[in-house]
gemmi code that builds the backbone of each chain (N, CA, C; Angstrom):
import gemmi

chains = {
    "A": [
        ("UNK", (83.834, -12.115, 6.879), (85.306, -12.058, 6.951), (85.696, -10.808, 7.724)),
        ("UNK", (86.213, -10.900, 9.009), (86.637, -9.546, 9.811), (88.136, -9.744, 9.435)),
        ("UNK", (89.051, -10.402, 9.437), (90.262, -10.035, 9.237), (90.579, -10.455, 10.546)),
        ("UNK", (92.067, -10.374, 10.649), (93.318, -10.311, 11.909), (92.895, -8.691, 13.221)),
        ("UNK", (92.866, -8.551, 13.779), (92.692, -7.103, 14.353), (93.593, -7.906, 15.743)),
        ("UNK", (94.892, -6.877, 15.946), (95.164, -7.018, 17.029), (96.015, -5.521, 17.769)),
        ("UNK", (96.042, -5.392, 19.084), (96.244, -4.254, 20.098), (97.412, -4.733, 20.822)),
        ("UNK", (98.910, -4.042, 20.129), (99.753, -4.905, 21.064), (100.985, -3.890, 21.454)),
        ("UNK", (101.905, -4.083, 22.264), (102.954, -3.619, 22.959), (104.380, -3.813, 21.965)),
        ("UNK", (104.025, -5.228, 21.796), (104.928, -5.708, 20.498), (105.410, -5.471, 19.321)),
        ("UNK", (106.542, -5.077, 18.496), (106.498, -4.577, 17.416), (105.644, -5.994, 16.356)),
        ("UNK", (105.622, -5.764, 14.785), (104.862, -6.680, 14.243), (105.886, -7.120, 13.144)),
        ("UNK", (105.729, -8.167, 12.419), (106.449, -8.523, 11.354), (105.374, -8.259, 10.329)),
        ("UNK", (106.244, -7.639, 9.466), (105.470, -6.797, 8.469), (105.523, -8.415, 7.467)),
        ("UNK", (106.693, -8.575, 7.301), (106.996, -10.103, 6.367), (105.762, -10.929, 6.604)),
        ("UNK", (105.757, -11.645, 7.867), (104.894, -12.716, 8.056), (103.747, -12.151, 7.915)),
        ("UNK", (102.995, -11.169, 8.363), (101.617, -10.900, 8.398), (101.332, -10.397, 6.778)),
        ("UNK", (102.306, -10.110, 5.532), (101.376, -10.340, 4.281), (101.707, -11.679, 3.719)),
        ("UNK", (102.644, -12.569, 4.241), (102.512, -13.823, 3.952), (101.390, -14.415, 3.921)),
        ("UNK", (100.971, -14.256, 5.291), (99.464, -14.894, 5.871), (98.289, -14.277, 4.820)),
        ("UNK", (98.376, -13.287, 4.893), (97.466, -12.406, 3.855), (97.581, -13.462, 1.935)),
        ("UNK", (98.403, -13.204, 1.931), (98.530, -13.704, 0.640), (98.348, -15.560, 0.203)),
        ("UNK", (98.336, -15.552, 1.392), (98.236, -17.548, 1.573), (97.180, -17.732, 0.886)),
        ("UNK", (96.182, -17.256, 0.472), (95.020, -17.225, 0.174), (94.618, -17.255, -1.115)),
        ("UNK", (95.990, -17.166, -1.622), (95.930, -17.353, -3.090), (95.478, -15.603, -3.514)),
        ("UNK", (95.612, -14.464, -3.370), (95.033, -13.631, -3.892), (95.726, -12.933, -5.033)),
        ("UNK", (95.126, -11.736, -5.704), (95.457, -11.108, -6.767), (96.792, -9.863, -6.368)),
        ("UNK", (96.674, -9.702, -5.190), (97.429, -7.989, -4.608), (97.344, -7.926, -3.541)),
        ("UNK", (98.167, -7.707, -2.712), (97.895, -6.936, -1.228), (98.622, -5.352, -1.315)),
        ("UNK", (97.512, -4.819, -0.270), (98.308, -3.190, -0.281), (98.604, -3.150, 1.091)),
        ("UNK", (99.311, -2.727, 1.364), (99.540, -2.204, 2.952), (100.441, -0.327, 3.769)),
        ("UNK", (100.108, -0.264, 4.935), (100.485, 0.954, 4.848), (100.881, 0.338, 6.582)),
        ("UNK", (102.167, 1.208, 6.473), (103.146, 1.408, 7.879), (103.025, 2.526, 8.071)),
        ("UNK", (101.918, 2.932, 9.600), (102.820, 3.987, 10.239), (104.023, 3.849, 11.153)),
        ("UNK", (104.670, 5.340, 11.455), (105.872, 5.000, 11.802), (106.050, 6.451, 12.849)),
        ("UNK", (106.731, 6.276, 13.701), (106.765, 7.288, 14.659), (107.781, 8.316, 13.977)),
        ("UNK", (107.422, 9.657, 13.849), (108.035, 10.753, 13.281), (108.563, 11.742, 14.340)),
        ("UNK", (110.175, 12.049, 13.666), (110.672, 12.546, 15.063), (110.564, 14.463, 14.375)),
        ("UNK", (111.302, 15.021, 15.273), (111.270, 16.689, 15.084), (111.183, 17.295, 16.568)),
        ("UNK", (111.158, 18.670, 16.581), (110.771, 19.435, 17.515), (111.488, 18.813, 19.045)),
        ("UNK", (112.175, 18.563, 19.104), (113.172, 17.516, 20.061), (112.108, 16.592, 20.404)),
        ("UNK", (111.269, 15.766, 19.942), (110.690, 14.459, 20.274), (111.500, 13.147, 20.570)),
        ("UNK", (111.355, 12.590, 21.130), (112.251, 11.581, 21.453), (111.418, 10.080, 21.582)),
        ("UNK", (110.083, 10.390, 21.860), (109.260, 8.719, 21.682), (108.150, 9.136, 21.801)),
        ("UNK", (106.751, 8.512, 21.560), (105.464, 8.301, 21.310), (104.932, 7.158, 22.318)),
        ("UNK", (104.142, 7.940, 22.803), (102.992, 7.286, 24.172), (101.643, 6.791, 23.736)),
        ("UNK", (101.594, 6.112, 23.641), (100.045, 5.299, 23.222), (99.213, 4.910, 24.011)),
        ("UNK", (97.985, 5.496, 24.233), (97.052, 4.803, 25.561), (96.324, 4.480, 24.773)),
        ("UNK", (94.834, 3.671, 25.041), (94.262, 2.905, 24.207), (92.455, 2.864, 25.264)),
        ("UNK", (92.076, 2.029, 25.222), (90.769, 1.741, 26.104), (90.546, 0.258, 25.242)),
        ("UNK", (91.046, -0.340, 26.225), (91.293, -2.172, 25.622), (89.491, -2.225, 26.094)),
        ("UNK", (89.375, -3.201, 25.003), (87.893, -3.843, 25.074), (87.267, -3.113, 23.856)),
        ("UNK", (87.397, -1.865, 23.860), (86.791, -1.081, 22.892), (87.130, -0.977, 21.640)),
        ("UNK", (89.001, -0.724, 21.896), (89.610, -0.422, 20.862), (89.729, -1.655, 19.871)),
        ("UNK", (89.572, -2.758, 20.322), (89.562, -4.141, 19.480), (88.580, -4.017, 18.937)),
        ("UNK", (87.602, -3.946, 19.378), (85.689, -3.662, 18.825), (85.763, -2.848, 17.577)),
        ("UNK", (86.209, -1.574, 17.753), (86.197, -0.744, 16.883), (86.922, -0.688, 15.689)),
        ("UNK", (87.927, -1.505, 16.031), (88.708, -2.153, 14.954), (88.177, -3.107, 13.885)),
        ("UNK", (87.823, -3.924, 14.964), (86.659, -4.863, 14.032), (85.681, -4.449, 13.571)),
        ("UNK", (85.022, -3.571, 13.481), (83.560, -2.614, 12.682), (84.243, -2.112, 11.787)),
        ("UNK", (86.030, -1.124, 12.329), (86.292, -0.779, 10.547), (86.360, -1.863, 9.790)),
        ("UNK", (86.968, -2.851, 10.252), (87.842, -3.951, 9.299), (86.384, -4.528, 8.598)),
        ("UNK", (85.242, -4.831, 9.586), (83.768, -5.084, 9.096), (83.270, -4.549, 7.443)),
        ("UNK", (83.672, -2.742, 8.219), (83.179, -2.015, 7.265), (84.175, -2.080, 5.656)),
        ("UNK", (84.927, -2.264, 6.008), (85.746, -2.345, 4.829), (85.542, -3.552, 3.601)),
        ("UNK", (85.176, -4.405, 4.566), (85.009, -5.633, 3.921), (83.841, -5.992, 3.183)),
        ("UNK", (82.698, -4.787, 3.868), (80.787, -4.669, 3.293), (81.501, -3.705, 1.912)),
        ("UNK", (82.314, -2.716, 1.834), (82.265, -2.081, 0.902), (83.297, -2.535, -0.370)),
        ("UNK", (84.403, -3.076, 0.019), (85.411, -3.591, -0.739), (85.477, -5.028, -1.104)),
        ("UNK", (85.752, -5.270, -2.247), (85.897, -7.119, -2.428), (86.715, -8.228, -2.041)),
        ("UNK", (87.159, -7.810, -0.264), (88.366, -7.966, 0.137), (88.332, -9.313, 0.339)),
        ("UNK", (89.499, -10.102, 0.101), (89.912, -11.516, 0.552), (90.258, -12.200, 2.350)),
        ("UNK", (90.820, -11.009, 2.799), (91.453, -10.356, 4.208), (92.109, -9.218, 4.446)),
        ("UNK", (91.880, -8.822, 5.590), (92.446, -7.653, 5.943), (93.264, -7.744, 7.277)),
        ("UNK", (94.439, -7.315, 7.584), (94.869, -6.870, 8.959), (94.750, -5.501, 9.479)),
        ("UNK", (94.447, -5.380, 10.761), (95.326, -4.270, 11.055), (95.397, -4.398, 12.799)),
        ("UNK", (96.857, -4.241, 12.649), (97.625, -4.250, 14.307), (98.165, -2.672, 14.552)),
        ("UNK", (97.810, -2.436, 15.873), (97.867, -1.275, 16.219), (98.722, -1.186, 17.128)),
        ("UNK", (100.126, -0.768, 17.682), (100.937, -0.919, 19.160), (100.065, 0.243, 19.605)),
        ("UNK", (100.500, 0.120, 20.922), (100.529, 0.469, 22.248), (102.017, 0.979, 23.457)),
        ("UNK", (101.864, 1.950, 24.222), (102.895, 1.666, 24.967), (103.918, 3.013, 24.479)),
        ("UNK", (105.311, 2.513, 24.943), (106.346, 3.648, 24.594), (107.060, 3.182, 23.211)),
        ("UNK", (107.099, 4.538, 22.130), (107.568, 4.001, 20.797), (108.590, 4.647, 20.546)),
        ("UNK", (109.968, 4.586, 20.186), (110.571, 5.078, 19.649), (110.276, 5.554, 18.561)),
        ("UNK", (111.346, 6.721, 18.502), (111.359, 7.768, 17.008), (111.827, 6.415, 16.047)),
        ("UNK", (110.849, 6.379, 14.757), (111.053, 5.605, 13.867), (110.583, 4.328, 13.773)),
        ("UNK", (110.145, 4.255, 15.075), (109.298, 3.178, 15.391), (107.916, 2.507, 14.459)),
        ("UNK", (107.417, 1.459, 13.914), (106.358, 1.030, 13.775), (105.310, 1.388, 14.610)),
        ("UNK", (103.898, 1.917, 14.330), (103.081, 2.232, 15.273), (101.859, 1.659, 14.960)),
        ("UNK", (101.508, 1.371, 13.350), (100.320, 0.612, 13.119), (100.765, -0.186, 11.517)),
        ("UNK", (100.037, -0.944, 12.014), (100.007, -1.774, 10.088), (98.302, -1.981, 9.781)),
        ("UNK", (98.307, -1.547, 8.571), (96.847, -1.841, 7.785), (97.624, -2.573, 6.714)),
        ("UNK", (96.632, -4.056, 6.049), (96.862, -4.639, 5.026), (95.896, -5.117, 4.788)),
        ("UNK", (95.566, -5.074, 3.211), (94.306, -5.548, 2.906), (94.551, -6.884, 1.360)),
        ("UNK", (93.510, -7.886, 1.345), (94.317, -8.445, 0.167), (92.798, -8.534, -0.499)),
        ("UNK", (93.085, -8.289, -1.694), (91.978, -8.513, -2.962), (92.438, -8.893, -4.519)),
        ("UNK", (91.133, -9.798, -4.947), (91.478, -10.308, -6.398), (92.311, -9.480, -7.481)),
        ("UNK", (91.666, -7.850, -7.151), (92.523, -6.849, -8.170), (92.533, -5.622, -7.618)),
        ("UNK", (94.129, -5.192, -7.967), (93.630, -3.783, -7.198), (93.289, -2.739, -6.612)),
        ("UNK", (92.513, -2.414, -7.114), (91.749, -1.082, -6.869), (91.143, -1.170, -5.409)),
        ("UNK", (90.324, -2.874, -5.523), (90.074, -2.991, -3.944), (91.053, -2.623, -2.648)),
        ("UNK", (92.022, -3.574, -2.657), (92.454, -3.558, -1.845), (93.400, -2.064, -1.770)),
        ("UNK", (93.651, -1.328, -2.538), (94.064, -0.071, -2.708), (93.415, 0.711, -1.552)),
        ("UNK", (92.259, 0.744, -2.234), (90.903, 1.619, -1.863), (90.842, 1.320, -0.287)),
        ("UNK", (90.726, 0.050, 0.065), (90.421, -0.180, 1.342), (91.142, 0.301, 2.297)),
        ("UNK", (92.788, 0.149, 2.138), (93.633, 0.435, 2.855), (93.354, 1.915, 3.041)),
        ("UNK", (93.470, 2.705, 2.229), (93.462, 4.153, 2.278), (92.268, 4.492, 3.496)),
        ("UNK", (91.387, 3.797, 2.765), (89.854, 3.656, 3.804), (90.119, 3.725, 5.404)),
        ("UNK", (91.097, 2.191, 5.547), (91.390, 2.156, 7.304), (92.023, 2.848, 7.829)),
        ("UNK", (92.896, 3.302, 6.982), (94.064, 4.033, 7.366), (93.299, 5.371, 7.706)),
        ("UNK", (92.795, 6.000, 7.222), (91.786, 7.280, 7.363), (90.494, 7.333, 8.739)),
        ("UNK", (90.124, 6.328, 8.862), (88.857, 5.834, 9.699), (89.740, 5.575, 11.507)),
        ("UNK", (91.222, 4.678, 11.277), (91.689, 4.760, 12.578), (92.016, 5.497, 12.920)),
        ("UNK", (92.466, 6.734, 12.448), (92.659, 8.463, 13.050), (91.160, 8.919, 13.482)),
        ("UNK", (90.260, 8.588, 13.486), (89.471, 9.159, 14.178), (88.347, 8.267, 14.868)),
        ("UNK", (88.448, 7.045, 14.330), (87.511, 6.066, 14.861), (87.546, 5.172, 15.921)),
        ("UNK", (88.773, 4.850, 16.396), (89.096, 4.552, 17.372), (90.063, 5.044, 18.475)),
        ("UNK", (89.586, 4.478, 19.745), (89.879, 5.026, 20.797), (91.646, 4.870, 21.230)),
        ("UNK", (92.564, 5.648, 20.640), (93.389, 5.495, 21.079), (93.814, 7.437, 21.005)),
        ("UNK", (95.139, 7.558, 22.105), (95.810, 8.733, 22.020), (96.936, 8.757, 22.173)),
        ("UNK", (97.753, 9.554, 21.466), (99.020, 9.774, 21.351), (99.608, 11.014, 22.491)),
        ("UNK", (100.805, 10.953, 23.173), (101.038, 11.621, 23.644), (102.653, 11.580, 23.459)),
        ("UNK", (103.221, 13.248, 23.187), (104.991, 12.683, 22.697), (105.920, 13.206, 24.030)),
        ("UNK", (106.584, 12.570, 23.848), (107.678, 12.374, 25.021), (108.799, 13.294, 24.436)),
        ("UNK", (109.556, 14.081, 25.448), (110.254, 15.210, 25.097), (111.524, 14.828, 25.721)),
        ("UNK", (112.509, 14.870, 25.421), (113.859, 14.980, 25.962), (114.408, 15.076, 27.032)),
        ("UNK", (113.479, 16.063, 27.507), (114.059, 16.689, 29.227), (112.414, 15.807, 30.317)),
        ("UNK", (112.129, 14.905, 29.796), (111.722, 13.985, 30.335), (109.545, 14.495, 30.157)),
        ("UNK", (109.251, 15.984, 29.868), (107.844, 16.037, 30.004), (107.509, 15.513, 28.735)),
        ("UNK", (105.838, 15.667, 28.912), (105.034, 15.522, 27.278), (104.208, 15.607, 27.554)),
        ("UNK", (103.538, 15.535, 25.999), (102.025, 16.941, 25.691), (101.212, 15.469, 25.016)),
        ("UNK", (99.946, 15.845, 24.928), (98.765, 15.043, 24.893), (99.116, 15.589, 23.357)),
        ("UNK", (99.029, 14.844, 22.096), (98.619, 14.914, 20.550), (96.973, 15.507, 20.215)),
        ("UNK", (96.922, 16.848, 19.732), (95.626, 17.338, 19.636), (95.359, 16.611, 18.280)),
        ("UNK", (94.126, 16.435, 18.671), (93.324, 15.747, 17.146), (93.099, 16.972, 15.752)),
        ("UNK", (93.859, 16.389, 14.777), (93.277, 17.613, 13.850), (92.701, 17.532, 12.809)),
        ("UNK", (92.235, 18.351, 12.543), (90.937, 18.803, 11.651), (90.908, 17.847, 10.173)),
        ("UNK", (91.719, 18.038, 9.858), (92.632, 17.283, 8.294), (92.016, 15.781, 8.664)),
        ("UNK", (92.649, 15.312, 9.841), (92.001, 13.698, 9.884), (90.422, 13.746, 9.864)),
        ("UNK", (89.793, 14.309, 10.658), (88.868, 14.376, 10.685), (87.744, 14.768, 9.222)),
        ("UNK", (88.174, 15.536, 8.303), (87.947, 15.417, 7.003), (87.949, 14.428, 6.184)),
        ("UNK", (89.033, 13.724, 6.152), (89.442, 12.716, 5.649), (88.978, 11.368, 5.474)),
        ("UNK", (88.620, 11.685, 7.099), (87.412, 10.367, 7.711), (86.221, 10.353, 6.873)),
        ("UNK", (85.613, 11.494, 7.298), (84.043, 12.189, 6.700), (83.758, 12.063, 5.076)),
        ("UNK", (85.061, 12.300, 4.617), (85.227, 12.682, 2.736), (84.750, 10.843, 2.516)),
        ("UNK", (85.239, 9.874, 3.327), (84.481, 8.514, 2.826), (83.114, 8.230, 2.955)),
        ("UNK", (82.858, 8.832, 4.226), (81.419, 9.035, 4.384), (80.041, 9.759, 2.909)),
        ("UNK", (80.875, 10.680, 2.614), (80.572, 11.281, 1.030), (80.889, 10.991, 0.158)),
        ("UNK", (81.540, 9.891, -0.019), (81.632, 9.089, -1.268), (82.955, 10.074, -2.163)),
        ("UNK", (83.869, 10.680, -1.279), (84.251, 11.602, -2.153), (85.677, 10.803, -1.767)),
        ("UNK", (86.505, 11.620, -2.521), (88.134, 11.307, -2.548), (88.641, 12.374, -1.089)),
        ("UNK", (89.692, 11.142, -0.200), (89.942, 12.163, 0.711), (90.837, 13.511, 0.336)),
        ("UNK", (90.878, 14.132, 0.938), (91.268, 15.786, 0.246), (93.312, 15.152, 0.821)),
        ("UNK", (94.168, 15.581, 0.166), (95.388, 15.363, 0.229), (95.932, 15.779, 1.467)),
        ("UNK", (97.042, 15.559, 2.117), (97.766, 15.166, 3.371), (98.207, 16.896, 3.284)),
        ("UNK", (98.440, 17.533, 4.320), (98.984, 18.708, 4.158), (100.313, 18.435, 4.196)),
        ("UNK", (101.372, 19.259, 3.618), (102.940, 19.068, 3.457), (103.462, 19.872, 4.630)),
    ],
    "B": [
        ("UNK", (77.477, 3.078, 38.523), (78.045, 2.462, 37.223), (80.015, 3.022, 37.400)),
        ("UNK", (80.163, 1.997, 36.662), (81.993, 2.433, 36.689), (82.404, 3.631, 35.425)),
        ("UNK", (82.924, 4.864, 35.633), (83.433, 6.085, 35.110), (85.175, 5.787, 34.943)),
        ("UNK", (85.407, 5.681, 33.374), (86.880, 5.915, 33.019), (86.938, 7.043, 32.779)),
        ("UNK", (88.407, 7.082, 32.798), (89.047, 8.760, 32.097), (90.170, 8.187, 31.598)),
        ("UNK", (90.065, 9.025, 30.373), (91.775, 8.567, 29.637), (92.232, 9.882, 28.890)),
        ("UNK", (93.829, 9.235, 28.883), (94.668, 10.545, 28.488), (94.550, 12.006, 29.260)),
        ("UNK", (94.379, 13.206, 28.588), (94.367, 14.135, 29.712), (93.872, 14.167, 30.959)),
        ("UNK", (92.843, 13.693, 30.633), (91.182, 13.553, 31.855), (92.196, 12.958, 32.793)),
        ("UNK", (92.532, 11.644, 32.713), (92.855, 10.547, 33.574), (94.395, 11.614, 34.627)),
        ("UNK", (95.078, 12.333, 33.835), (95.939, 13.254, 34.326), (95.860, 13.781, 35.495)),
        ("UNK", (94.939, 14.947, 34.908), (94.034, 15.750, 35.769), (93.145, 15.340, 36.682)),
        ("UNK", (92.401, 14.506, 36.874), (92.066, 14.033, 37.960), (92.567, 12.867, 38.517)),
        ("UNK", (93.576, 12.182, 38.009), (94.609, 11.639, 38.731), (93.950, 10.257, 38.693)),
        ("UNK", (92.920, 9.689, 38.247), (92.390, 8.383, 38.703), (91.962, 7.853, 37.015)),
        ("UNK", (92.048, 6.515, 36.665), (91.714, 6.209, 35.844), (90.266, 5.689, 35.847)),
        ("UNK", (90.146, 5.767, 37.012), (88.538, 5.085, 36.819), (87.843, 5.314, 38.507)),
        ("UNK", (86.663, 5.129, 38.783), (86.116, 4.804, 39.809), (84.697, 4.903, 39.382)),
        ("UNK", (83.728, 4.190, 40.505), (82.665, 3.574, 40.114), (81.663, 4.503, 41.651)),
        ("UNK", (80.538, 5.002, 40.806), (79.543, 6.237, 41.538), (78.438, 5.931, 40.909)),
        ("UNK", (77.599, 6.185, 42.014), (75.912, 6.338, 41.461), (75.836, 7.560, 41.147)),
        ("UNK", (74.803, 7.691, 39.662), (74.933, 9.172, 39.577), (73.665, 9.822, 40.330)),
        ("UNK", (73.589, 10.443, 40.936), (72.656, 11.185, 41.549), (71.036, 11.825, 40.519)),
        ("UNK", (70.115, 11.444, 42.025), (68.662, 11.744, 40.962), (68.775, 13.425, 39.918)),
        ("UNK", (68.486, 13.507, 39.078), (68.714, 14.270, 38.107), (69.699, 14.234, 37.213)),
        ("UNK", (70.331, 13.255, 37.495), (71.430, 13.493, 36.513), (71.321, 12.180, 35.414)),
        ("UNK", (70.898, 12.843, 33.929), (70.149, 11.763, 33.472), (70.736, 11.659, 32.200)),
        ("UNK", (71.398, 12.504, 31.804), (72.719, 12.289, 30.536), (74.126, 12.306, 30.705)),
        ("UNK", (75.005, 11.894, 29.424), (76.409, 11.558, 30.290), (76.604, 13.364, 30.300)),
        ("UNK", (76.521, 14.319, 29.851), (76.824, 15.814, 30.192), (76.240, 15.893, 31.152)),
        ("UNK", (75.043, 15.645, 31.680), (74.583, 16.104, 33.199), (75.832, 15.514, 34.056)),
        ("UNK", (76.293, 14.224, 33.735), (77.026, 13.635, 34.947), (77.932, 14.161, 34.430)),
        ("UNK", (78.755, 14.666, 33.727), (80.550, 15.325, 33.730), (79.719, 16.801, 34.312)),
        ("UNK", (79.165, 17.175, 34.232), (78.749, 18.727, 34.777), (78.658, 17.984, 36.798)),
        ("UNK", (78.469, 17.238, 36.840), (78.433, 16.742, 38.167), (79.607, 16.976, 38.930)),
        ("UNK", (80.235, 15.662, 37.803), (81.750, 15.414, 38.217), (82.393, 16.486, 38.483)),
        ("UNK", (82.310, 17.931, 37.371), (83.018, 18.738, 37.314), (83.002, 19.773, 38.592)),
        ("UNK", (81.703, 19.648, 39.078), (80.986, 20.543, 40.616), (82.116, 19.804, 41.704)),
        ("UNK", (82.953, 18.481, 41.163), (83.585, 18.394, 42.956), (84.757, 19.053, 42.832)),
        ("UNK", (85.248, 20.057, 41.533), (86.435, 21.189, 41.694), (87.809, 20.252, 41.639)),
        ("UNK", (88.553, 21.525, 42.210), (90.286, 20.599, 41.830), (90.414, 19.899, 40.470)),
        ("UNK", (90.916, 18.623, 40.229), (91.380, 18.032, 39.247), (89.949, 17.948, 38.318)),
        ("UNK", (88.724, 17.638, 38.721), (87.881, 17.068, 37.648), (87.585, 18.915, 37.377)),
        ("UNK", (87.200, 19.862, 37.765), (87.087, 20.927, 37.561), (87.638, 21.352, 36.228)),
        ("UNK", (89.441, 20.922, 36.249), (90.122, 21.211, 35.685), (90.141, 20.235, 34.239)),
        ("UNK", (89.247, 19.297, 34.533), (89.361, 18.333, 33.709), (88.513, 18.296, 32.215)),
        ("UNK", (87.373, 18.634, 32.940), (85.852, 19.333, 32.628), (85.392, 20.720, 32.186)),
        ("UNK", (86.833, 21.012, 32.085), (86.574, 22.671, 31.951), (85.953, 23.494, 30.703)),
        ("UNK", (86.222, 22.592, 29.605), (86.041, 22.847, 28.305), (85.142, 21.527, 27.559)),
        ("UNK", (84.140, 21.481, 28.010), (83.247, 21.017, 27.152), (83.179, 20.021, 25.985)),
        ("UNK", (83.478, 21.218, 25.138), (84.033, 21.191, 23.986), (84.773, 20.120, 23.393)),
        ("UNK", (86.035, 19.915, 24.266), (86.906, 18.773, 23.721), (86.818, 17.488, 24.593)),
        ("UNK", (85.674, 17.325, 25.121), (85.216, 15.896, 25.960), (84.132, 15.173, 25.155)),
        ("UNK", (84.853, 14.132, 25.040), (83.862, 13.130, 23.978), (83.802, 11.784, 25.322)),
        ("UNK", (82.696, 10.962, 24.576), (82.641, 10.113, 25.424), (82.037, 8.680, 24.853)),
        ("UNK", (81.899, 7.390, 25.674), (81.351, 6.544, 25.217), (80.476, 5.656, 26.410)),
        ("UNK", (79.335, 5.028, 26.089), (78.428, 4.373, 26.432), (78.645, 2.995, 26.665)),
        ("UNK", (78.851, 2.050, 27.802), (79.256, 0.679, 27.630), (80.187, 0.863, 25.997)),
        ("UNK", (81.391, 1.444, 26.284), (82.094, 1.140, 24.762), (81.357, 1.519, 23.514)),
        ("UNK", (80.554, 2.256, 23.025), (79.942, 2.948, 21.916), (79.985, 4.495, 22.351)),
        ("UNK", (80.694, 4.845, 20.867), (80.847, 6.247, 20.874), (79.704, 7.313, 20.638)),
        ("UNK", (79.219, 8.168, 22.142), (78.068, 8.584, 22.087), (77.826, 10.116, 22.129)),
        ("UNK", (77.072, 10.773, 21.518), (77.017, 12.174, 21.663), (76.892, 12.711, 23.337)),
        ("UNK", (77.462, 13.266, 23.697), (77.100, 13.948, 25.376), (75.472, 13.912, 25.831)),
        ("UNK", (74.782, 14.060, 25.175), (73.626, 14.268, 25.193), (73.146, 13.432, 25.450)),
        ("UNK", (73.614, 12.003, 25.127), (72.992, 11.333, 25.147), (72.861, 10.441, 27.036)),
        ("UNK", (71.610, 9.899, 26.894), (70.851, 9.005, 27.912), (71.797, 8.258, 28.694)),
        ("UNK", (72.141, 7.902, 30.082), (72.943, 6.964, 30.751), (71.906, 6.048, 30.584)),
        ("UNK", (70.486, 6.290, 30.895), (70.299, 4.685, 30.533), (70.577, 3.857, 32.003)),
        ("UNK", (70.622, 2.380, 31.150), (71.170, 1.379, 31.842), (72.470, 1.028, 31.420)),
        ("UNK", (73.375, 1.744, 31.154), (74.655, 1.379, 30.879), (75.527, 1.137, 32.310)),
        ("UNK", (76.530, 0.367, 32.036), (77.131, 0.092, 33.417), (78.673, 0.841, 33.254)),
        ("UNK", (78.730, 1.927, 32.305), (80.108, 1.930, 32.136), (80.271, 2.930, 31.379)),
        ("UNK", (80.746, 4.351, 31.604), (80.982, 5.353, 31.062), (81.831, 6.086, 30.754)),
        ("UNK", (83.003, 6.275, 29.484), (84.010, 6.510, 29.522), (84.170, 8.039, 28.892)),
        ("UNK", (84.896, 8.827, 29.650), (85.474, 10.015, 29.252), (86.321, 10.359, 28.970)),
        ("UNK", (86.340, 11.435, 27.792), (87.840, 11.388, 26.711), (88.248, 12.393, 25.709)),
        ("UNK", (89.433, 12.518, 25.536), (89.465, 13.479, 24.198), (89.461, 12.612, 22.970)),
        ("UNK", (89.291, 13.912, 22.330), (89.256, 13.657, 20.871), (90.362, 12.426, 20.250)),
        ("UNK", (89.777, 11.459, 20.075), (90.950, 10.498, 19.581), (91.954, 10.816, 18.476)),
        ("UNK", (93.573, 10.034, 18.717), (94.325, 10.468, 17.880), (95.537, 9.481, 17.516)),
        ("UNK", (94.740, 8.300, 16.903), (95.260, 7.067, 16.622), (95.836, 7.554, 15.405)),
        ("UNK", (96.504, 5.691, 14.788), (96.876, 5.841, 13.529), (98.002, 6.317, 13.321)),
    ],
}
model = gemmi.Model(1)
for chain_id, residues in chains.items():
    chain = gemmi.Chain(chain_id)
    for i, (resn, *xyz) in enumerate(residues, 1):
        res = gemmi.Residue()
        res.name, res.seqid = resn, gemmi.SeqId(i, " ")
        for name, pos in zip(("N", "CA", "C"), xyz):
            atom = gemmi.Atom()
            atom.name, atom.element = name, gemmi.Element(name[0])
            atom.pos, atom.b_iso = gemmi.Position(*pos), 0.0
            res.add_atom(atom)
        chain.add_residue(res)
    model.add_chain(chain)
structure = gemmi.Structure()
structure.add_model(model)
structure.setup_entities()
């Protein structure tokens, strides 16, 4: 069972895609929306990607999730492209009999696509420049802390 | 073999891709960005820091070190920052 994995330009319907999830007769679905966060005069979010790969890699998490968790299905759609502040930028959803699974899992993808696949953010500024999104350290922990069987360490405030 | 660049890389040297034989000695993907980086200007600038250039192998994410091999396809990159 790999799940839905898709790379798109398009925003997503959050509605229909745990419909589909849940068709299945299951116990719970969990899901997590990112969303483009504004501040610092940001004005939109640039997404480049490396198509071919980034689907691949998607599918090994969604793989991996599914070897470790008792999952029924999983999504996860990732945009691409120019995003507005407030914008949808990814959906993870996972569906399982009870749970803890599908809890667990989500947290899982959600943690693993900050560093596992090939995409980059770059934010768009007001007076028209923008800066490449440095990768930081925190995700990168976070990732690893599953690797150790440990609880990821909390989001900095 | 065909050479991507994405995000900064692709910036700085202005091209998203082009396709080069790598020259005798050059037998890991760091030998070939140390290559790339010898033709100055944009890849110079691109290549400058080591450090924050990751890369991948026909699409598998590979340590620098590692072997070109027979791969047909070598992509260069920063640190990803999905999600």
């Amino acid at each position: 069972m790999r799940g839905r994995i898709a790379v798109q330009e398009a925003t997503f319907d959050v509605n229909a895609e745990l419909a589909a999830l849940s068709a299945t007769g299951v116990g719970g679905l969990a899901s997590f929306i990112g969303v483009v966060r504004g501040g610092n005069g940001l004005s939109a979010l640039r997404l480049e990607h490396y198509p071919g790969m980034t689907e691949r890699e998607l599918a090994r998490l969604a793989d991996a999730a599914c070897a470790r968790w008792a999952l029924r299905g999983c999504t996860i759609i990732h945009r691409v492209g120019r995003l507005e502040l407030g914008a949808p930028i990814v959906l993870v959803a996972t569906a399982s009999a009870h749970r803890a699974d599908a809890l667990a899992a989500t947290a899982f993808l959600i943690d693993q696509l900050k560093t596992g696949a090939p995409f980059w953010k770059s934010e768009e500024f007001a007076d028209g420049s923008h800066r490449w999104v440095a990768a930081r350290d925190a995700d990168e922990a976070a990732a690893a802390a599953w690797r150790q069987d440990l609880p990821p360490p909390p989001e900095p405030l | 073999m065909h050479v991507l660049y994405f995000a900064w890389l692709r910036e700085k040297i202005g091209l998203a891709g082009e396709d080069l034989t790598p020259p005798p000695g050059v037998v890991t993907a760091r030998e070939l960005l140390r290559h790339l980086a010898a033709r100055g200007g944009g890849y110079g600038a691109a290549f400058a820091n080591e450090a924050v250039i990751r890369c991948a192998l026909d699409q598998e994410f590979v340590p620098l070190d590692t072997a070109l091999g027979q791969a047909v396809e070598i992509a260069f990159f920063p640190p990803v920052t999905g999600g």
